[in-house]
C-alpha positions as CSV (number, residue, x, y, z in Angstrom):
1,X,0.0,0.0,0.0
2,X,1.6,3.2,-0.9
3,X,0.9,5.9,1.9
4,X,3.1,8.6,0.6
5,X,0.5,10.5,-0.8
6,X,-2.1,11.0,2.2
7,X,1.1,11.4,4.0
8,X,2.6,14.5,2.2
9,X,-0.9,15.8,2.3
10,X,-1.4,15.5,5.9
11,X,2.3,16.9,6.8
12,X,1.9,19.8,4.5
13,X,-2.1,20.7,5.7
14,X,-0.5,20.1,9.5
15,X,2.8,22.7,9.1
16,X,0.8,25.6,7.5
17,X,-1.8,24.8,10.5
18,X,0.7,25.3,13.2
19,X,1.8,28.4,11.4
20,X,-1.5,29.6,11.5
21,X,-2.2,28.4,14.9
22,X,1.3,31.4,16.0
23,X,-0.2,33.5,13.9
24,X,-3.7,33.5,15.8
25,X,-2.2,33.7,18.9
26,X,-0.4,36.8,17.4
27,X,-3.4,38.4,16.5
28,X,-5.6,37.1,19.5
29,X,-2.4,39.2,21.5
30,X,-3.1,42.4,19.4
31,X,-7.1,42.3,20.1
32,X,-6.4,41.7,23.7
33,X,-3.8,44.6,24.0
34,X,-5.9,47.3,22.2
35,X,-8.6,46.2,23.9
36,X,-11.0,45.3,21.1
37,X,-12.7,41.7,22.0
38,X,-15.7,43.4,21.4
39,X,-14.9,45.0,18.3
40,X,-17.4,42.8,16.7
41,X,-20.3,42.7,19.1
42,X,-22.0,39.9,17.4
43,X,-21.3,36.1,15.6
44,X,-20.6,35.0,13.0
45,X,-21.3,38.4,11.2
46,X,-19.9,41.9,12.3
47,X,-22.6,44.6,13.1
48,X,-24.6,42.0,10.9
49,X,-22.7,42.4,8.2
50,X,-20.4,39.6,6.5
51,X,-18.0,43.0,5.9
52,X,-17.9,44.8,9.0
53,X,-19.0,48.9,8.3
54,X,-16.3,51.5,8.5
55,X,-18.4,54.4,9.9
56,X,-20.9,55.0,12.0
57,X,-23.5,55.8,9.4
58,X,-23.0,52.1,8.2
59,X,-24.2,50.8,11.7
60,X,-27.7,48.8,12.6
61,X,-30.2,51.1,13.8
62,X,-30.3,50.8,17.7
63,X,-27.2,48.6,17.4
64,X,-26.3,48.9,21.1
65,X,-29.1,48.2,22.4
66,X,-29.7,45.0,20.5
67,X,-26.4,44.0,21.3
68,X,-26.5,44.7,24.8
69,X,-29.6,42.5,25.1
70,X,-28.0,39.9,23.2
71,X,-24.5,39.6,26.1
72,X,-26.8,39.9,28.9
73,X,-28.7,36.5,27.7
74,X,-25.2,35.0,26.6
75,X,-24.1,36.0,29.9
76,X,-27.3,34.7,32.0
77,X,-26.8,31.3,29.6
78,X,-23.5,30.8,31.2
79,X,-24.3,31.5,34.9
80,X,-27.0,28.7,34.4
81,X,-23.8,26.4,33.3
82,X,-21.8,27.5,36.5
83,X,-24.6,27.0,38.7
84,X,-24.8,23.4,37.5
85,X,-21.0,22.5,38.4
86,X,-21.7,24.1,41.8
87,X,-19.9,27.9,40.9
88,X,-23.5,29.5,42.6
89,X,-21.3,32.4,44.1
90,X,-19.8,33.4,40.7
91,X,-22.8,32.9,38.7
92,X,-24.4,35.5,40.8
93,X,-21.8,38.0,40.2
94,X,-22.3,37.4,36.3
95,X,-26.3,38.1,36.9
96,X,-25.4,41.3,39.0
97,X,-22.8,43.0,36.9
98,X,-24.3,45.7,35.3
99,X,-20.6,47.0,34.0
100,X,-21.8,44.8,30.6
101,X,-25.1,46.6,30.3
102,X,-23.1,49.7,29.3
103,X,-22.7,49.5,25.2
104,X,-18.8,49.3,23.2
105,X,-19.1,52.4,21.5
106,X,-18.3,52.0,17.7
107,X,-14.4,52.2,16.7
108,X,-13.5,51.3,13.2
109,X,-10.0,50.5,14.2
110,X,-11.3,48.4,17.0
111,X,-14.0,46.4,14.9
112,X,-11.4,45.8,11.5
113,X,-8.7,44.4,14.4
114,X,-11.7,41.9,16.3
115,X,-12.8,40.9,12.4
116,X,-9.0,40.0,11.0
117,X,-8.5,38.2,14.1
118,X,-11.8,35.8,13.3
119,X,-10.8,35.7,10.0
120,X,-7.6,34.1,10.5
121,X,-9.6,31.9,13.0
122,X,-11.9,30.9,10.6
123,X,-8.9,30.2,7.9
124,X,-7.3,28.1,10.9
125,X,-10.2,26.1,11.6
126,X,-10.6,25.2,8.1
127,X,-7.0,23.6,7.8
128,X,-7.7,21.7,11.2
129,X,-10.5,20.1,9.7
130,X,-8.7,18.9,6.6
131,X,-6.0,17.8,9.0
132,X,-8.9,15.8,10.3
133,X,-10.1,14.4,7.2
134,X,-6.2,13.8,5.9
135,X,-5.5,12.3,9.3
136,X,-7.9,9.3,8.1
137,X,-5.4,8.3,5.7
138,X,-3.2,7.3,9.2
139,X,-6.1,5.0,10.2
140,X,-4.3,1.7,9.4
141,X,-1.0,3.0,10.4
142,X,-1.6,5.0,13.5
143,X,-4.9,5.5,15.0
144,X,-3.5,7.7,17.5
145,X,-3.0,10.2,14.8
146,X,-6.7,10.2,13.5
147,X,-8.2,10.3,17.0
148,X,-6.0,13.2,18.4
149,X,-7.0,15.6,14.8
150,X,-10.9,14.7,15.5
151,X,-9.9,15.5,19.6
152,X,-8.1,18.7,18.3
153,X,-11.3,19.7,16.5
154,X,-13.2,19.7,19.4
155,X,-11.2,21.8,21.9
156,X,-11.1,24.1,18.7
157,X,-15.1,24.2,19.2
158,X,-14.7,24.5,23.2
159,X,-12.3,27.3,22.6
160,X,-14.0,29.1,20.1
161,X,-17.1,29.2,22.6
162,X,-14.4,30.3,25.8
163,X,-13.3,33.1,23.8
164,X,-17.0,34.5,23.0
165,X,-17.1,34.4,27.3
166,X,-14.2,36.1,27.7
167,X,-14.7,39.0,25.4
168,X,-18.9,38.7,26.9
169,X,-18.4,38.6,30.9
170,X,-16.3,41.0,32.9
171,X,-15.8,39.0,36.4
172,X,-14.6,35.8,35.0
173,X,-10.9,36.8,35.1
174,X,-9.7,32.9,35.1
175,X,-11.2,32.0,31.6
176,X,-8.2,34.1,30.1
177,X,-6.0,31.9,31.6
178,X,-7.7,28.4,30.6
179,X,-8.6,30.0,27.1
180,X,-4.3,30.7,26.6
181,X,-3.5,27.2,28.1
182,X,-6.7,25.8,25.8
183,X,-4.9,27.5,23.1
184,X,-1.4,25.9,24.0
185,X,-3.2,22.3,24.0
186,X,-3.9,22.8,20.4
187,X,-0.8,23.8,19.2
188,X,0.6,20.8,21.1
189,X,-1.6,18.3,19.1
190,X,-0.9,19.6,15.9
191,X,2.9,19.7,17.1
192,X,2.5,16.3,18.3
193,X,0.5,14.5,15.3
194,X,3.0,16.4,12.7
195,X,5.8,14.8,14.1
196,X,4.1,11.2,14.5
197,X,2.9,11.6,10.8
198,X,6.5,11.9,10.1
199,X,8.2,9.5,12.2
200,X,7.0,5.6,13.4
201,X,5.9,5.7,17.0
202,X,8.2,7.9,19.3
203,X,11.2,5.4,19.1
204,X,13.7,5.2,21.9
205,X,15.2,8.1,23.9
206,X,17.9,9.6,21.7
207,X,19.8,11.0,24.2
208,X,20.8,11.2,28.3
209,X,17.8,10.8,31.1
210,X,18.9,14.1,32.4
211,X,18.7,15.9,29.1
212,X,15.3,14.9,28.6
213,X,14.2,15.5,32.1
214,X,15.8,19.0,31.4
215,X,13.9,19.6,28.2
216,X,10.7,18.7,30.6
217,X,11.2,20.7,33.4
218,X,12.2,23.7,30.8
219,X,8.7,22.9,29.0
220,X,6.6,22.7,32.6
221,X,8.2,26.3,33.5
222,X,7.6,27.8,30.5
223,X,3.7,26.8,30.8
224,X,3.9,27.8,34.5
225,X,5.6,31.6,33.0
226,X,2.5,31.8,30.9
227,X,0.2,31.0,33.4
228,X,1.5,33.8,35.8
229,X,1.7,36.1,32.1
230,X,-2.0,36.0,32.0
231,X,-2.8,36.3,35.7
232,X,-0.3,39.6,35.8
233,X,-2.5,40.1,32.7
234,X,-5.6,39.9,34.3
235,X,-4.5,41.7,37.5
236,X,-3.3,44.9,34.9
237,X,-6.6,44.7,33.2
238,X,-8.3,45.3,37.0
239,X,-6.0,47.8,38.2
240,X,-6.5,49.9,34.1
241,X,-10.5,49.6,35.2
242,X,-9.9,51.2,38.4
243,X,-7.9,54.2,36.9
244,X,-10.4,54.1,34.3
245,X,-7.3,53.8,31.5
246,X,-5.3,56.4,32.6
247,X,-2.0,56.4,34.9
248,X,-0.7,53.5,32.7
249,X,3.0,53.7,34.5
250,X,0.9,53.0,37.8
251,X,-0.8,49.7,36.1
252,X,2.7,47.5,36.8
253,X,2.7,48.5,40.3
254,X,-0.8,47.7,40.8
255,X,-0.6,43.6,39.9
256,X,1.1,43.2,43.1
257,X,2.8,39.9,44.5
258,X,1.6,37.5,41.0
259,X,3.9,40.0,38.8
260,X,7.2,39.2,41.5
261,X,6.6,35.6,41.0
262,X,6.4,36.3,37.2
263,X,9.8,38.3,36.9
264,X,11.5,35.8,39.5
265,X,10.1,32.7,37.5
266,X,11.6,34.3,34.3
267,X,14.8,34.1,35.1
268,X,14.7,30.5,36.6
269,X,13.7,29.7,32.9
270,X,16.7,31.7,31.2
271,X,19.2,29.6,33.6
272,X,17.2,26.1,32.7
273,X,17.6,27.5,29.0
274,X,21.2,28.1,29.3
275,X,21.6,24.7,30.7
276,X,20.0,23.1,28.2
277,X,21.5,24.9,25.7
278,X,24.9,23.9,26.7
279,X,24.0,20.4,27.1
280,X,22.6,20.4,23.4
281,X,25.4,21.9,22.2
282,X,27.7,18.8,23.4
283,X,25.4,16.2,22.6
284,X,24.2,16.8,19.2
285,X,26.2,18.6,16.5
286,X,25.0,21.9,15.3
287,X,23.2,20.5,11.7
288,X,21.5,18.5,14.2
289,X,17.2,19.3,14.5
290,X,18.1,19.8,18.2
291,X,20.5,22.5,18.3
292,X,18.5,24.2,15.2
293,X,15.3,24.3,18.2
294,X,17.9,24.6,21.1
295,X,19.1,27.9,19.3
296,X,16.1,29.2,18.0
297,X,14.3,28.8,21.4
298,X,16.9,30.9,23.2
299,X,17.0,33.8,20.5
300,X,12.7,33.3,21.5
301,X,13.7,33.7,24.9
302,X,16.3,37.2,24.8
303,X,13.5,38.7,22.8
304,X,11.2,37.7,24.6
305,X,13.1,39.2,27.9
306,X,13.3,42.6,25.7
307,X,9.9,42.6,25.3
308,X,9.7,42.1,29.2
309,X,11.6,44.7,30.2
310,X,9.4,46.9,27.8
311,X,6.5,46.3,29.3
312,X,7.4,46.5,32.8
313,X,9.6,50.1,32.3
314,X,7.5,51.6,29.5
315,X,3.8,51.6,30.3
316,X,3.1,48.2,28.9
317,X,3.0,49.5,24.9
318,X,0.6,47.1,23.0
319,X,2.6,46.2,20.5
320,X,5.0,44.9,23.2
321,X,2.1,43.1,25.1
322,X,1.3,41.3,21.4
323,X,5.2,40.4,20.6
324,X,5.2,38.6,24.5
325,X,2.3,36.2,24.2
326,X,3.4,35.3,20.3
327,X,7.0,34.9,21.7
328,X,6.2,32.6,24.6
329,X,3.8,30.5,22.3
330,X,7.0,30.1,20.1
331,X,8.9,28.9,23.2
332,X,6.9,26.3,24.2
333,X,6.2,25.0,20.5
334,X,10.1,24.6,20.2
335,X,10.5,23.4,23.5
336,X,7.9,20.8,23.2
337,X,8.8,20.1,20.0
338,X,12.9,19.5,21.2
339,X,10.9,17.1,23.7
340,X,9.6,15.1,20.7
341,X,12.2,14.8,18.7
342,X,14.3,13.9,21.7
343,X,13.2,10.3,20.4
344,X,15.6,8.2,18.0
345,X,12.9,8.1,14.9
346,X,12.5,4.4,14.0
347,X,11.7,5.1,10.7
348,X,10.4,7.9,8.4
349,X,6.8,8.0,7.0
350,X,6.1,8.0,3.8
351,X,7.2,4.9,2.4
352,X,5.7,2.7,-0.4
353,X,4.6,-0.9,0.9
């Protein structure tokens, strides 16, 4: 049976699927950091309009109102959810905010940002479901890899519902975290079935027990950094509401103890980098796969300090805020990634039979 043909198809649909997978991450950074997650008030149209409008005289006639009405039952849907796993206290706090009674004014910037980030959602969707269908073509070679594109296509739904409820409640601080850790999962699937579609199982450990448990703890951190990212995030967002936008050089100040524990934690990961860097370095020679990830992870992570030190010492500029997510996404799909291929390859896919 010659497989090479699903094969090539399936590698190919996966690559430009992780690519677009940064690339949404990239843009979900830049609607987060100019604040416009409700650009596009409605779904799946834009001021019901496949073409979002580009002035106010384009807009729905009593737009916010309609709108407004439409969150608050999105909103009142969702408490119902929480009060049925047992989150009574929260769901009351949905039902009593009346901050998400007050309508987004319109702001053509804001609306064209919110409708190129869902279009390069929608674009990303579509090549995770032909992954899914090319992924059949693995059914009587590896399972695993069919079931994991049809599981990947399902978080895609969950998280595509998680981000209407983070743009749609105010209170529920936590979802940003779960939606950027949601969003991490994917990547990793994609990562992970790309690299099975092109190698037989994951083969035997290529390398020393304590480089691998290196690669793993650097991985954990770098998940644990981007946890505390989004909770400094979310603390920001709080302390911006309370200065209602203004006295942005205050904001940093404001997170408090979670944005100590995110510097500190930073630089445990550039030592745990620069160990593993060094160890890569003496293990594999530098044509190797390995120190091509090794090095390209730590020129991710000096940027990705720049970008750091931007935020923390220049009022937290968007574009900054947008380059750090995107740049810590690209650090744990290398790292995890390294982890993979950390695996002697038994043999390479592809192959006529």
């Amino acid at each position: 049976m010659n497989t090479a043909a699903p094969n090539k198809r399936f590698q190919k649909t996966g690559l430009i699927t992780i690519v677009l997978l940064f690339v949404l991450i990239l843009a979900g950074g830049v609607v987060r950091s100019s604040g416009s997650g409700m650009g596009c008030p409605d779904w799946p149209k834009c001021f019901g309009r496949y073409i979002p409008p580009t002035s106010s005289a384009d807009l729905p006639k009593d737009y916010k109102q309609t709108y407004v009405e439409k969150r608050l039952a999105k909103n009142q849907r969702f408490a119902k959810t929480l009060d049925v796993f047992g989150y009574s206290e929260l769901a009351r706090r949905i039902r009593e905010d009346r901050s998400i009674l007050v309508p987004e004014e319109f702001n053509a910037g804001k609306t064209w940002t919110e409708y190129v980030n869902r279009l390069i959602g929608a674009v990303s969707g579509i090549f995770l479901l032909l992954s899914a269908v090319y992924s059949f073509g693995y059914w009587r070679i590896d399972k695993k890899i069919t079931l994991l594109s049809i599981f990947n296509l399902i978080l895609v739904v969950f998280q595509a519902w998680l981000g209407s409820i983070v743009v749609s409640t105010n209170l529920v601080a936590w979802i940003v975290t779960v939606h950027m850790l949601l969003a991490l999962a994917i990547l990793a699937v994609c990562i992970y079935t790309y690299h099975l579609a092109r190698v037989y199982g994951n083969g035997k450990l290529n390398t020393s027990p304590v480089i691998y448990i290196i690669t793993l703890a650097a991985l954990v951190l770098s998940v644990l950094q981007i946890t505390f990212g989004t909770e400094v995030r979310e603390k920001i967002d709080a302390v911006a509401a309370h200065f209602q936008g203004g006295y942005r050089n205050n904001w940093i100040k404001g997170a408090g103890e979670i944005f100590t524990h995110h510097r500190d934690l930073a630089i445990l990961v550039f030592v745990i980098n620069v160990v593993l860097y060094a160890l890569i370095r003496k293990k594999f020679n530098r044509h190797s796969i390995h120190q091509q990830l090794m090095s390209f992870n730590f020129l991710m992570i000096m940027l990705q300090i720049v970008t750091g030190i931007l935020l923390s010492y220049s009022a937290l500029p968007p574009v900054a805020q947008a380059a750090h997510i995107v740049l810590a996404s690209l650090i744990f799909g290398a790292q995890f990634y390294l982890l993979l291929n950390l695996h002697q390859s038994v043999n390479v896919r592809g192959v006529s039979k």
